[in-house]
C-alpha beads as a LAMMPS data file, in Angstrom:
LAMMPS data file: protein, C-alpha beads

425 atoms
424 bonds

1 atom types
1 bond types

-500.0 500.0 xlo xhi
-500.0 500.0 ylo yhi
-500.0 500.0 zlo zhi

Masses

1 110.0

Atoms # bond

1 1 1 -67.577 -266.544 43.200
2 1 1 -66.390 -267.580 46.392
3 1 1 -62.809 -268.903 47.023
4 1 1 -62.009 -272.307 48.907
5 1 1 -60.998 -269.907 51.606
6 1 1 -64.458 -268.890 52.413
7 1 1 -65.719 -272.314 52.797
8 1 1 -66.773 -272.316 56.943
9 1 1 -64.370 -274.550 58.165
10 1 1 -64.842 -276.750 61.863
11 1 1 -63.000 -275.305 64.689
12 1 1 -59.399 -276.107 64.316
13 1 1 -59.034 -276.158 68.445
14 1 1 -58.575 -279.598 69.874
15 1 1 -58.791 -281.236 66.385
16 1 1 -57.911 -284.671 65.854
17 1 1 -58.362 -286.463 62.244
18 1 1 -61.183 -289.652 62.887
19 1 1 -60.221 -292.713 61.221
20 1 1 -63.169 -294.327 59.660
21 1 1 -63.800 -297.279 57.043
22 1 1 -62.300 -295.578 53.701
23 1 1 -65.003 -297.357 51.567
24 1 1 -68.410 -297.384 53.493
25 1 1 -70.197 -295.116 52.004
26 1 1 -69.085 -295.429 48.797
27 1 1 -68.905 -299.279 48.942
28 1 1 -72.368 -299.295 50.616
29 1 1 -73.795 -296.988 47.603
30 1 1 -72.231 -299.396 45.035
31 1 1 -73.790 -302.203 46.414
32 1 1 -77.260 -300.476 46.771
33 1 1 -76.987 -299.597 43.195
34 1 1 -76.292 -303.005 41.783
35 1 1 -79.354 -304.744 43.925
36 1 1 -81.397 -302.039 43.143
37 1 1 -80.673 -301.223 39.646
38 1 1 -84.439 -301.632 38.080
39 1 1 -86.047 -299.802 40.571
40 1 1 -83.483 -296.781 39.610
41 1 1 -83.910 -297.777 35.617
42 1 1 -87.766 -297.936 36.659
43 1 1 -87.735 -293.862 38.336
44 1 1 -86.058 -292.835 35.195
45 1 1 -88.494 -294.391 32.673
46 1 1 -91.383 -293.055 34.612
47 1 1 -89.731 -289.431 34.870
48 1 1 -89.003 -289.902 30.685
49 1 1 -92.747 -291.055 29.597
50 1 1 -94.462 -288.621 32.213
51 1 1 -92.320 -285.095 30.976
52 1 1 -93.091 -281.583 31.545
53 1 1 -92.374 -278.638 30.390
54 1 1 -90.258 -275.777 32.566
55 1 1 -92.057 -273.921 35.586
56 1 1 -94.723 -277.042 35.062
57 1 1 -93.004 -279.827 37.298
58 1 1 -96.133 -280.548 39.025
59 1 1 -96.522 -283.892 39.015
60 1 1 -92.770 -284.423 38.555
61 1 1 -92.560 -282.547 41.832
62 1 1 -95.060 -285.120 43.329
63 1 1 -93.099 -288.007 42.020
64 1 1 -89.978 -286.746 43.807
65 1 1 -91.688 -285.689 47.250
66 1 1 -93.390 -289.349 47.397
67 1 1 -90.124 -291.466 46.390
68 1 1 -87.857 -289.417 49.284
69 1 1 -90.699 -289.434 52.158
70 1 1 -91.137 -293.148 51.000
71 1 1 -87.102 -293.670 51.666
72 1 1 -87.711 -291.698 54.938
73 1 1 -86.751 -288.549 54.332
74 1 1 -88.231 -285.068 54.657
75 1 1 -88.501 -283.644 51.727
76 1 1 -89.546 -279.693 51.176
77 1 1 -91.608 -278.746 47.836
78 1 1 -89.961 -274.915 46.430
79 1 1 -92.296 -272.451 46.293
80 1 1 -93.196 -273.129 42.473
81 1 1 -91.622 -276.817 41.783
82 1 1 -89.046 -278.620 42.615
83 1 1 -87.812 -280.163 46.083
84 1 1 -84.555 -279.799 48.758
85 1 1 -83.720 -282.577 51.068
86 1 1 -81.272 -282.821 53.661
87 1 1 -79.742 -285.645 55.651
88 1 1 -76.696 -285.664 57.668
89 1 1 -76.050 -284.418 60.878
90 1 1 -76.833 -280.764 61.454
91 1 1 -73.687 -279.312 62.433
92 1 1 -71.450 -280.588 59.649
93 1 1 -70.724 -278.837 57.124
94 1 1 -73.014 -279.326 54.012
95 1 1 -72.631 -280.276 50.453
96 1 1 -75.249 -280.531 47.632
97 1 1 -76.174 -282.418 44.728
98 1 1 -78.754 -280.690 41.998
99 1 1 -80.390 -282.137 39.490
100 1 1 -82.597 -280.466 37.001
101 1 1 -86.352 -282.110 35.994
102 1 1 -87.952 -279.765 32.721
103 1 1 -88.327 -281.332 29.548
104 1 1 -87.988 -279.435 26.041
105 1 1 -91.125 -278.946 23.877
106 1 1 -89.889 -281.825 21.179
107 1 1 -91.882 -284.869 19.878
108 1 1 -90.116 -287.530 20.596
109 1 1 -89.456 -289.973 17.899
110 1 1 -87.320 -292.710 19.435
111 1 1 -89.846 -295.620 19.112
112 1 1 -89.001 -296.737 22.701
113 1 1 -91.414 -299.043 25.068
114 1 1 -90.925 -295.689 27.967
115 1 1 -91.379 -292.802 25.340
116 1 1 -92.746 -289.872 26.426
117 1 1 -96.660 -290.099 26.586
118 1 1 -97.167 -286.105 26.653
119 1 1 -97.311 -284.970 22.711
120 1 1 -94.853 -282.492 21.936
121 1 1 -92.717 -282.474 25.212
122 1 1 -89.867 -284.962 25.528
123 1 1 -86.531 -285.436 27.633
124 1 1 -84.390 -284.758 25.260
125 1 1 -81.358 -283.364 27.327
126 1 1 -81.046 -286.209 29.834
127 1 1 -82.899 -284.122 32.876
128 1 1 -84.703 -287.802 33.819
129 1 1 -81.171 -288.843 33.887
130 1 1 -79.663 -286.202 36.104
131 1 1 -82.856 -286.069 38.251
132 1 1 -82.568 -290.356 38.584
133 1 1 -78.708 -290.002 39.904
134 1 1 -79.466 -287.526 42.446
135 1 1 -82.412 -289.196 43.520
136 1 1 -80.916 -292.594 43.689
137 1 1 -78.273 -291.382 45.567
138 1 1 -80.416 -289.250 47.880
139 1 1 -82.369 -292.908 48.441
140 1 1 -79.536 -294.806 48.893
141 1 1 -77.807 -292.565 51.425
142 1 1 -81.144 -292.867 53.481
143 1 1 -80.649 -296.392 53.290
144 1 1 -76.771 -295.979 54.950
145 1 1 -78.038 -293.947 57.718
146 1 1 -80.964 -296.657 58.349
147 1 1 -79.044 -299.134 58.658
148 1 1 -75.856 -297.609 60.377
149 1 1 -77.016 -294.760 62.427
150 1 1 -78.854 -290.870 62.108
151 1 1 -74.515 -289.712 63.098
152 1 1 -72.995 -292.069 60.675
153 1 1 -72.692 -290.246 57.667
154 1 1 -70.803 -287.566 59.411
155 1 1 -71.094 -285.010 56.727
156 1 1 -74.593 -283.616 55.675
157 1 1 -75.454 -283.360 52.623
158 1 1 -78.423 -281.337 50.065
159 1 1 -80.506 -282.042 47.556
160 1 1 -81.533 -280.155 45.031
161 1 1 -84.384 -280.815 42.258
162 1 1 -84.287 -277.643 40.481
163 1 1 -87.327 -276.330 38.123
164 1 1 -86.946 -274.860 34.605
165 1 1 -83.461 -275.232 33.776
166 1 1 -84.332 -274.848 29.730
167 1 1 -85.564 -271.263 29.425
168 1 1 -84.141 -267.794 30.085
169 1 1 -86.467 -266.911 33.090
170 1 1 -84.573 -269.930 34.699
171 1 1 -85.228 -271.729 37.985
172 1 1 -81.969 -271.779 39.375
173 1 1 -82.398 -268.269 40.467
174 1 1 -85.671 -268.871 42.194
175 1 1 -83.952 -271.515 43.885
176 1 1 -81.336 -269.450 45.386
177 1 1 -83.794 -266.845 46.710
178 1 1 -85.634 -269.535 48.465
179 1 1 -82.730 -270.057 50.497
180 1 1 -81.538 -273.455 49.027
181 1 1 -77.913 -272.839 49.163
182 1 1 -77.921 -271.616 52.670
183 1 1 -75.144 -273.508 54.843
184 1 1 -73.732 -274.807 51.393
185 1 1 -70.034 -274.903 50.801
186 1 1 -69.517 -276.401 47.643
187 1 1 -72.676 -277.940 45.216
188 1 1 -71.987 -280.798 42.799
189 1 1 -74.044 -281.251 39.204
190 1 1 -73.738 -283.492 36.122
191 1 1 -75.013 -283.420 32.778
192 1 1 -75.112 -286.456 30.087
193 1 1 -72.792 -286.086 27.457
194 1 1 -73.561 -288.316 24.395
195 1 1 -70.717 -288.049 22.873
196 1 1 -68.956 -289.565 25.415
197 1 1 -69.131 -293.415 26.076
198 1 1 -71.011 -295.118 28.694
199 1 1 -68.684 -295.583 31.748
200 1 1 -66.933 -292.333 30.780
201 1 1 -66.573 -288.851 32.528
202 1 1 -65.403 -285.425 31.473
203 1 1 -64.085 -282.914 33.730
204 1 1 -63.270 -279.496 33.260
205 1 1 -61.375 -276.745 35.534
206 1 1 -62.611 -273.214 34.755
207 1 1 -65.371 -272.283 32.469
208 1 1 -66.883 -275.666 30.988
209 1 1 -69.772 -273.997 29.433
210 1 1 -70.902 -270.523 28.118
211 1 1 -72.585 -267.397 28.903
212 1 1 -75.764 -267.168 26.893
213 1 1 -77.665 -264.283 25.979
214 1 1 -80.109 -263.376 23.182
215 1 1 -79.586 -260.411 21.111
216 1 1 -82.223 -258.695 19.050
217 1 1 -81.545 -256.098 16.873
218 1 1 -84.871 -253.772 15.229
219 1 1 -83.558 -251.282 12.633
220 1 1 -85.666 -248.520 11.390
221 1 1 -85.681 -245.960 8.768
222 1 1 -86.855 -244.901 5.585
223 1 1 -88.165 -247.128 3.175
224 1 1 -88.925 -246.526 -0.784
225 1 1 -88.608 -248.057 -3.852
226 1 1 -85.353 -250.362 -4.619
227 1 1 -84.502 -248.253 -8.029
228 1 1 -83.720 -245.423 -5.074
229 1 1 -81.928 -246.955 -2.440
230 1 1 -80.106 -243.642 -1.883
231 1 1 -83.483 -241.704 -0.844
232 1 1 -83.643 -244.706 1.343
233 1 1 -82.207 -246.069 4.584
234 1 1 -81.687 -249.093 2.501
235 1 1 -82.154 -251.115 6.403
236 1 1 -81.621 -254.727 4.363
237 1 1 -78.086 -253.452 3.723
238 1 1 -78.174 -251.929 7.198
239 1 1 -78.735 -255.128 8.391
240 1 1 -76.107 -257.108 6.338
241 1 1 -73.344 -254.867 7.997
242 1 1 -74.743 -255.552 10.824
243 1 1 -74.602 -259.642 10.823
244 1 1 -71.274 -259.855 8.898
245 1 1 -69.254 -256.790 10.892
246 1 1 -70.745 -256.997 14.461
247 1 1 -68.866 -260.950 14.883
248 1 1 -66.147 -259.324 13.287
249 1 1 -65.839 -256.243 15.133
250 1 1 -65.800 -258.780 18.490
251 1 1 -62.440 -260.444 17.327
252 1 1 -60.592 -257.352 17.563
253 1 1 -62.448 -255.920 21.172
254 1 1 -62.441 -259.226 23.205
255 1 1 -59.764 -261.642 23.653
256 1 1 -59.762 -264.624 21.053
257 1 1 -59.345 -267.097 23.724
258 1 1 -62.566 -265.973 25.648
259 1 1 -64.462 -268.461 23.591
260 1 1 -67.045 -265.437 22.886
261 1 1 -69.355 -265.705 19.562
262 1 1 -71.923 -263.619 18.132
263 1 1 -74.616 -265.731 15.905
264 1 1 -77.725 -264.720 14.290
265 1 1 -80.483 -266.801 13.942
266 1 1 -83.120 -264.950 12.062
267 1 1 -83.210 -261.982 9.936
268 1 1 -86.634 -260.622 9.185
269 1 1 -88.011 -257.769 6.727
270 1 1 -89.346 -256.835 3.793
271 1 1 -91.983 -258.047 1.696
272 1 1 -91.423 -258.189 -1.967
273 1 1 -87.980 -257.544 -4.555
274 1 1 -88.669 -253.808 -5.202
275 1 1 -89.613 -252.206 -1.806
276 1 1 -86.755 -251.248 0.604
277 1 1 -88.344 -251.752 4.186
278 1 1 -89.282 -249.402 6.938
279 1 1 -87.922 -251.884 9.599
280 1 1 -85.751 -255.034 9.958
281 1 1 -85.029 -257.277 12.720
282 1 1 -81.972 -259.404 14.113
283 1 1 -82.446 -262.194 16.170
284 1 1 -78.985 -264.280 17.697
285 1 1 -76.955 -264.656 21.089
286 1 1 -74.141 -263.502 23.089
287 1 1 -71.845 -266.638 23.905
288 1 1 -68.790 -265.902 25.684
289 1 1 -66.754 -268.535 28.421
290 1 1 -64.967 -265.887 30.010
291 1 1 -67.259 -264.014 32.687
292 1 1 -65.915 -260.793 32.486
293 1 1 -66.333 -260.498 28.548
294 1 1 -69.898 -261.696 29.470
295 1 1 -70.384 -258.691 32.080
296 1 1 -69.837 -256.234 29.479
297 1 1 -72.145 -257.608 26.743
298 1 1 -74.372 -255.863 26.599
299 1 1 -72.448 -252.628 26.224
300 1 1 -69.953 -253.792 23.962
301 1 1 -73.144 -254.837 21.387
302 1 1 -74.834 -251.543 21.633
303 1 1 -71.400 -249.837 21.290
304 1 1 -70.226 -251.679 18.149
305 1 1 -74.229 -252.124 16.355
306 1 1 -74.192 -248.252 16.791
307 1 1 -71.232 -247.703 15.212
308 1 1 -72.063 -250.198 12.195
309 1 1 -75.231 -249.064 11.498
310 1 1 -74.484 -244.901 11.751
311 1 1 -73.445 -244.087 8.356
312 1 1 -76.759 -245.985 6.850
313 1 1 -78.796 -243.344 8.747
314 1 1 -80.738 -245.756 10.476
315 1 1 -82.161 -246.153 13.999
316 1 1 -81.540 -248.727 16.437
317 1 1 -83.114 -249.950 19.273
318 1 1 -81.319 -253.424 21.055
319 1 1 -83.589 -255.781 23.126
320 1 1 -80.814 -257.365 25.244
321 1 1 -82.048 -259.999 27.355
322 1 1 -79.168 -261.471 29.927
323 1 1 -78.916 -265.178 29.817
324 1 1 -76.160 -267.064 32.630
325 1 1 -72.856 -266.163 33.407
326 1 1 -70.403 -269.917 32.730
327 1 1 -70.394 -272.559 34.620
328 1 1 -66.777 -272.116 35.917
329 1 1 -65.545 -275.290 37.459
330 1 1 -63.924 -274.701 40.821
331 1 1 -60.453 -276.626 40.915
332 1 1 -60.768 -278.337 44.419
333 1 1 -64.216 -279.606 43.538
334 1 1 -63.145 -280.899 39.969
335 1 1 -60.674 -282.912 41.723
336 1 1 -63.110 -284.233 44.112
337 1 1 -65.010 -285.487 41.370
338 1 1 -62.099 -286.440 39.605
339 1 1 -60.824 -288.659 42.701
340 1 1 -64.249 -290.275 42.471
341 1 1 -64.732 -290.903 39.080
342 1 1 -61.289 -292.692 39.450
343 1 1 -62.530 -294.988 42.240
344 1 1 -65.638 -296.256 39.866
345 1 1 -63.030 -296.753 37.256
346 1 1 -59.338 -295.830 36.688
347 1 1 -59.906 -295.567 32.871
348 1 1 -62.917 -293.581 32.973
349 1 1 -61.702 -290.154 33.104
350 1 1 -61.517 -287.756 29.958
351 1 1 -61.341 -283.965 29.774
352 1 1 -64.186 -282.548 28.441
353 1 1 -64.256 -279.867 25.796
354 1 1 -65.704 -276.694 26.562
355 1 1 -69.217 -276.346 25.454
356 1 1 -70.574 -272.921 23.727
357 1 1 -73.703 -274.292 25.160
358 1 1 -75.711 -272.052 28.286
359 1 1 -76.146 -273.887 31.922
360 1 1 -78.055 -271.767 35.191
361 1 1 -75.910 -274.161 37.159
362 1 1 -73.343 -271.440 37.045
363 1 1 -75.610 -269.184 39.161
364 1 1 -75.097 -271.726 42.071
365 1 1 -71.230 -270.890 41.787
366 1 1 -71.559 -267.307 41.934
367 1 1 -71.944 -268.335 44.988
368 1 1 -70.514 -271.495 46.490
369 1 1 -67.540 -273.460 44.673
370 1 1 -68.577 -276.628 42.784
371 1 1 -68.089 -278.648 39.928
372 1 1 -70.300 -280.124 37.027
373 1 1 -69.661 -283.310 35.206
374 1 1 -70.491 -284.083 31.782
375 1 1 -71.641 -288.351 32.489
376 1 1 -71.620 -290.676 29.483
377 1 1 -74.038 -291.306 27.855
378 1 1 -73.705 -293.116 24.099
379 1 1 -74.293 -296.646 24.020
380 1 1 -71.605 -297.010 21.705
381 1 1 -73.897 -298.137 19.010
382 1 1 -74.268 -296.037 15.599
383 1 1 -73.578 -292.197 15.699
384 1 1 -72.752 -290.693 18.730
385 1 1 -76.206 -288.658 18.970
386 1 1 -76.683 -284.967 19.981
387 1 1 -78.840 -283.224 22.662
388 1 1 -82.463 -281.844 22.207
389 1 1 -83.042 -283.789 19.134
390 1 1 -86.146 -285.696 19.207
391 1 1 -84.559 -289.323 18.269
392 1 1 -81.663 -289.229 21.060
393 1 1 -81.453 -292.107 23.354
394 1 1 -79.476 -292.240 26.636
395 1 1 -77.643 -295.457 27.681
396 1 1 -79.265 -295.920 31.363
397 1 1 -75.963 -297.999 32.697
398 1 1 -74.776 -294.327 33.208
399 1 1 -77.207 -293.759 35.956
400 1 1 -75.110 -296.818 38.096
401 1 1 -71.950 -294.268 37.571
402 1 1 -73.325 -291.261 38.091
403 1 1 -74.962 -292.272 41.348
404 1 1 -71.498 -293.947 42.625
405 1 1 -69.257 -290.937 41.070
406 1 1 -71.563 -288.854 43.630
407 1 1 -71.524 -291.395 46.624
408 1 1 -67.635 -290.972 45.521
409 1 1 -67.672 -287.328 46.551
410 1 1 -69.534 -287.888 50.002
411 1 1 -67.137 -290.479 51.020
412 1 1 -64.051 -287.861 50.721
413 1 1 -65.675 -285.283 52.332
414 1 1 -66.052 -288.349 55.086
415 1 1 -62.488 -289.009 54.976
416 1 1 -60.833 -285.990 54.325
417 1 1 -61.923 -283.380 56.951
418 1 1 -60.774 -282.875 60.168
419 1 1 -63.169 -282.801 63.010
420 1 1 -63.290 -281.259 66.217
421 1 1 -62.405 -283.583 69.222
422 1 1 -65.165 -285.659 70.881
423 1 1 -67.530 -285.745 67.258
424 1 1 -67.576 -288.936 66.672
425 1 1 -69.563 -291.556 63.867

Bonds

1 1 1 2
2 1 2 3
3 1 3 4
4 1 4 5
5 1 5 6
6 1 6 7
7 1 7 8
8 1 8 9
9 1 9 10
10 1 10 11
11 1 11 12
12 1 12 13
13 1 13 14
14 1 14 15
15 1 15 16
16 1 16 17
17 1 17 18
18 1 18 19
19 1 19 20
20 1 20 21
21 1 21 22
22 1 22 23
23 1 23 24
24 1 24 25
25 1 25 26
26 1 26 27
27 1 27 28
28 1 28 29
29 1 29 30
30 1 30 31
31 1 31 32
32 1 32 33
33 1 33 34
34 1 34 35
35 1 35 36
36 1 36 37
37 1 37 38
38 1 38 39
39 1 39 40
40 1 40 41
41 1 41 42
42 1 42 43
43 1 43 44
44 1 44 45
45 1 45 46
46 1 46 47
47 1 47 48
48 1 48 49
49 1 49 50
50 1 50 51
51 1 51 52
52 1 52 53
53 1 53 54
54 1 54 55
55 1 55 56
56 1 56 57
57 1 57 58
58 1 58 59
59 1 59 60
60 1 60 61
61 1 61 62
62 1 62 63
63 1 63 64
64 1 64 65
65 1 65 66
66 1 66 67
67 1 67 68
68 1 68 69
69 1 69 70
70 1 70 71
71 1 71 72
72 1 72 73
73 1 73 74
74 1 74 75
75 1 75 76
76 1 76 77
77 1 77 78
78 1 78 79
79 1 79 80
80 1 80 81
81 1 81 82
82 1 82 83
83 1 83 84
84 1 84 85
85 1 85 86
86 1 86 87
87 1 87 88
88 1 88 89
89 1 89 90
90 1 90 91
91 1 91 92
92 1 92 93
93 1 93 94
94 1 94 95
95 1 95 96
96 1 96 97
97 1 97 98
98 1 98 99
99 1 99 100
100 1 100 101
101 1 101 102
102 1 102 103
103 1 103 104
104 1 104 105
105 1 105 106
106 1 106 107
107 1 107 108
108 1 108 109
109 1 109 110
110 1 110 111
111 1 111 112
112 1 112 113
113 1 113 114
114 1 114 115
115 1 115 116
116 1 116 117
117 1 117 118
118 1 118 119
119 1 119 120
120 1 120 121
121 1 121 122
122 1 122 123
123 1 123 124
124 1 124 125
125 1 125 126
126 1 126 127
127 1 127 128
128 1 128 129
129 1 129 130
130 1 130 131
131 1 131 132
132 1 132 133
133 1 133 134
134 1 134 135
135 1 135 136
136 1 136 137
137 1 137 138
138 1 138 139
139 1 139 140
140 1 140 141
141 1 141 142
142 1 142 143
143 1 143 144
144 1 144 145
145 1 145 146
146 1 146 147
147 1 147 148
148 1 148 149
149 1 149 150
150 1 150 151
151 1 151 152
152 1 152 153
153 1 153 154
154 1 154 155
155 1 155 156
156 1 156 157
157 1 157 158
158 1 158 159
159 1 159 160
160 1 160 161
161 1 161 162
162 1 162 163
163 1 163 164
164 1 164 165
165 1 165 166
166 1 166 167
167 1 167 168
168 1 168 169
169 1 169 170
170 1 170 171
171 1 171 172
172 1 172 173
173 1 173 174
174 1 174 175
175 1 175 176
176 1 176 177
177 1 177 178
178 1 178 179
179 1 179 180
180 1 180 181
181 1 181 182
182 1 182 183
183 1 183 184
184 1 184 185
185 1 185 186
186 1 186 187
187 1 187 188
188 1 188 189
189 1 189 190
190 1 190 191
191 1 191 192
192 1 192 193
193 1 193 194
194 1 194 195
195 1 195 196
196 1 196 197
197 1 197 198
198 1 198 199
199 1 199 200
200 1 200 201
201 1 201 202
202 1 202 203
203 1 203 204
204 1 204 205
205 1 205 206
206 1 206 207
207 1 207 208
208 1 208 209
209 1 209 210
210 1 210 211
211 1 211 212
212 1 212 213
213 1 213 214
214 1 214 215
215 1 215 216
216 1 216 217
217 1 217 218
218 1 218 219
219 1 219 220
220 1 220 221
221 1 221 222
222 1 222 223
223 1 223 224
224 1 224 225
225 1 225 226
226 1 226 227
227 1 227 228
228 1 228 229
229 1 229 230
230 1 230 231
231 1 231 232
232 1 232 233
233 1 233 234
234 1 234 235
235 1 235 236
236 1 236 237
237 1 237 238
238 1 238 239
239 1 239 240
240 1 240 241
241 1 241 242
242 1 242 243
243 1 243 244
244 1 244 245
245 1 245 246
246 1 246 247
247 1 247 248
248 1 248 249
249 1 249 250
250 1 250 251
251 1 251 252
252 1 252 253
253 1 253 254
254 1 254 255
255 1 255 256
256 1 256 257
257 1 257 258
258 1 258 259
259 1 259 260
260 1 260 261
261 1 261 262
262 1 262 263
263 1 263 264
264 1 264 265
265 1 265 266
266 1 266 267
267 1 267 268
268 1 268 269
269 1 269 270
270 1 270 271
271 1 271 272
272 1 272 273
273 1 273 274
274 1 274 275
275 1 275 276
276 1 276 277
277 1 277 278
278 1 278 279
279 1 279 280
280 1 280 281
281 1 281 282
282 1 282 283
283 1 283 284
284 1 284 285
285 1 285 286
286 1 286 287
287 1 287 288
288 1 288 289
289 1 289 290
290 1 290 291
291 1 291 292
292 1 292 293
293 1 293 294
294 1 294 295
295 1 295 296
296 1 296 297
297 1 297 298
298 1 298 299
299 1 299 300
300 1 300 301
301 1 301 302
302 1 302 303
303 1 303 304
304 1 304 305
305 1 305 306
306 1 306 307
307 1 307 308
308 1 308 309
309 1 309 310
310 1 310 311
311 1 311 312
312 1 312 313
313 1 313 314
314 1 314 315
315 1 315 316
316 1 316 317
317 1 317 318
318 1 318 319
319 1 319 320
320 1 320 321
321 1 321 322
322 1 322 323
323 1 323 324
324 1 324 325
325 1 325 326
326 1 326 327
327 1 327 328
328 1 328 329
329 1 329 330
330 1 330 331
331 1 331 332
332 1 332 333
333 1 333 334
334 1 334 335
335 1 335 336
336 1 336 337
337 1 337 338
338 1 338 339
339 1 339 340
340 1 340 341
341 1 341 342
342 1 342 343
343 1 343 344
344 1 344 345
345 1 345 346
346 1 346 347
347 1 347 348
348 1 348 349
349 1 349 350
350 1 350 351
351 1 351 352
352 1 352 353
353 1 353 354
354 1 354 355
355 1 355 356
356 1 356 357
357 1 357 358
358 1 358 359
359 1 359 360
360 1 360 361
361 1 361 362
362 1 362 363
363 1 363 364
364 1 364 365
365 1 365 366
366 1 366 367
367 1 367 368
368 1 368 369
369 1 369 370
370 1 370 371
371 1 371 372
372 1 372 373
373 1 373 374
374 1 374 375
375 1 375 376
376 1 376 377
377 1 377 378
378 1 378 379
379 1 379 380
380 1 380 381
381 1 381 382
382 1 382 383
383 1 383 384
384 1 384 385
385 1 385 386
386 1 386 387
387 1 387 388
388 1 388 389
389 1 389 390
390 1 390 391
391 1 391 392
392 1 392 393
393 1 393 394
394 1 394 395
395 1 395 396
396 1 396 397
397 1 397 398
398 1 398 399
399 1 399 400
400 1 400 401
401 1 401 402
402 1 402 403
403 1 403 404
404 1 404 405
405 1 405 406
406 1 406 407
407 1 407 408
408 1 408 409
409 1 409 410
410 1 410 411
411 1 411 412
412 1 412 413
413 1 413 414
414 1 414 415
415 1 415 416
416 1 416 417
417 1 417 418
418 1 418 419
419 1 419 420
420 1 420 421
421 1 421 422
422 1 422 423
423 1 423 424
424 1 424 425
């Protein structure tokens, strides 16, 4: 990942530091928000009843393209789905903001007047909510430079709807390759968190989620009759050593505090009491927060499984499929979003815990530095929910915060660059 020190900087000859209005932007975007609070509430209730499922964005896509040209922006459609906007002037240096638009293949069940109308396929990890905040902001930054100039923003800054962030084959590779990060120097995310209060952020420096990769395991050998396991290859036992010593066997090759877990989900084979089976299968993931542990996966798996399953006589054959790398939160951006999250409210800051969960926003800072938030999102009201389950509800006064933590960010990169002499606002 790149280092703050490869961020392209403005030439430092004849520099001079502009002072400008400390609050204009941000205080601009917080009023914007308040007078146009249903119309944001109303984008994310459309986005929630109309989901769709990953690499199927089309008329989530449409949506998007038709509320930015509508604020008077340009808008481009990726090749697939999804959509990148820019406004700002061209040469300053550029920041973006992604938000992700899939839904999950869950019935919703929440009983709400805006459920989702497409059986089977719900919003059920806040991507209307992420895909609302960078699209209000995106809107309401259009409606700054209307009203105070094309120059006055003085920073430029990207937008970036991103396409099947819920399955393996993710979109935020796709992305990349169609040249959405070029001129970037840092990129900016959120994510709802509902087990944090509405009103509330959590930050993170370093790894703030998890690699994720899915093992599977197929053992085969010779099967017979269970009175003779020892003519056998016995692979049911083969394949209890293998689920009970293989996490095991990881404590003592990787370091503890790497956050890395081995889980299965399903074990599959046999038939009946009294047959030992010809082959057995393993089905988990690979979770680690520390990239390097996560780079070596693959081999460390095949290594130890190998060595487990050897004296049992059986084959193996490992389908390893590679998930994403962490999402390791660059320091300088954290505090930028930390700064901003302070200026919406002093008290609203907590540290988030580091989530075994998987995120392809880390492949956008394998490239550029960012951050990702994790925005607020329990009404405070009952049990604090939990993602992708089919009754969760989101508290929409988050979207007001997560569109002014953003506007937050902007506004430093306003104040706190130096610019060449003679560029004014």
């Amino acid at each position: 990942m790149k280092t703050q020190e490869n961020i392209p900087q403005p030439a430092r000859a004849k520099v001079e530091k502009i002072q400008v209005n400390s609050s204009q932007v941000s205080t601009f975007v917080s009023d914007w928000v308040q007078e146009n609070d249903s119309r944001v509430v109303g984008w994310r209730r459309h986005l929630h009843r109309n989901p769709e499922l990953s690499h199927m964005e089309y008329l989530t896509t449409d949506f998007i393209m038709e509320t930015l040209s509508a604020a008077g922006l340009q808008p481009e459609r990726l090749p697939t789905n999804g959509v990148v906007a820019d406004i700002g002037p061209v040469n300053e240096p550029m920041i973006a903001f992604r938000g992700d638009i899939d839904a999950l293949p869950i019935q919703e069940v929440t009983g709400l007047d805006f459920a989702s109308e497409v059986p089977g396929v719900m919003h059920a990890c806040g991507h209307d909510m992420h895909t609302t905040v960078v699209l209000g902001l995106a809107v309401a930054l259009a409606a700054f430079v209307d009203a105070h100039g094309p120059d006055a923003l003085g920073v430029r800054v990207r937008f970036i709807f991103q396409p099947a962030e819920e399955v393996m084959d993710g979109g935020a590779t796709e992305v990349i390759a169609a040249g959405a990060l070029n001129g970037v120097s840092q990129i900016f995310a959120l994510h709802c968190e509902p087990k944090l209060r509405s009103g509330e952020v959590g930050l993170r420096v370093g790894a703030i989620t998890s690699a994720s990769d899915v093992v599977e395991i197929v053992l085969r050998g010779t099967g017979g009759h269970t009175s003779r396991p020892h003519l056998t290859s016995d692979l049911v036992f083969a394949a209890g050593l293998v689920a009970t010593q293989l996490p095991l066997q990881f404590t003592r090759r990787v370091d503890p505090r790497s956050g890395t877990v081995v889980t299965f989900g399903a074990i599959n084979g046999g038939a009946t009491f009294n047959a030992i089976p010809e082959e057995v299968r393993l089905l988990g993931t690979f979770r680690t927060a520390d990239v390097s542990v996560w780079r070596q996966g693959e081999e460390l798996i095949t290594e130890l499984v190998e060595d487990i399953v050897r004296p049992t006589g059986a084959k193996v054959e490992i389908r390893y499929t590679k998930g994403v790398p962490p999402v390791s939160n660059d320091d300088v951006s954290t505090s930028l979003l930390a700064q901003a999250v302070k200026e919406v409210d002093p008290h609203a800051l907590k540290e988030a815990p580091q989530s075994s969960g998987g995120e392809d926003f880390s492949w956008y800072l394998e490239h550029v530095p960012g951050s990702m938030a994790r925005l607020g999102t329990w009404n405070g009201k009952g049990e604090r929910p939990d993602l992708h389950q089919p009754d969760i509800v989101f508290d929409e006064r988050a979207l007001r915060v997560g569109i002014r933590m953003f506007a937050g960010v902007v506004e430093q990169f306003r104040q706190d660059r130096e610019w060449p002499e003679g560029v004014g606002l």
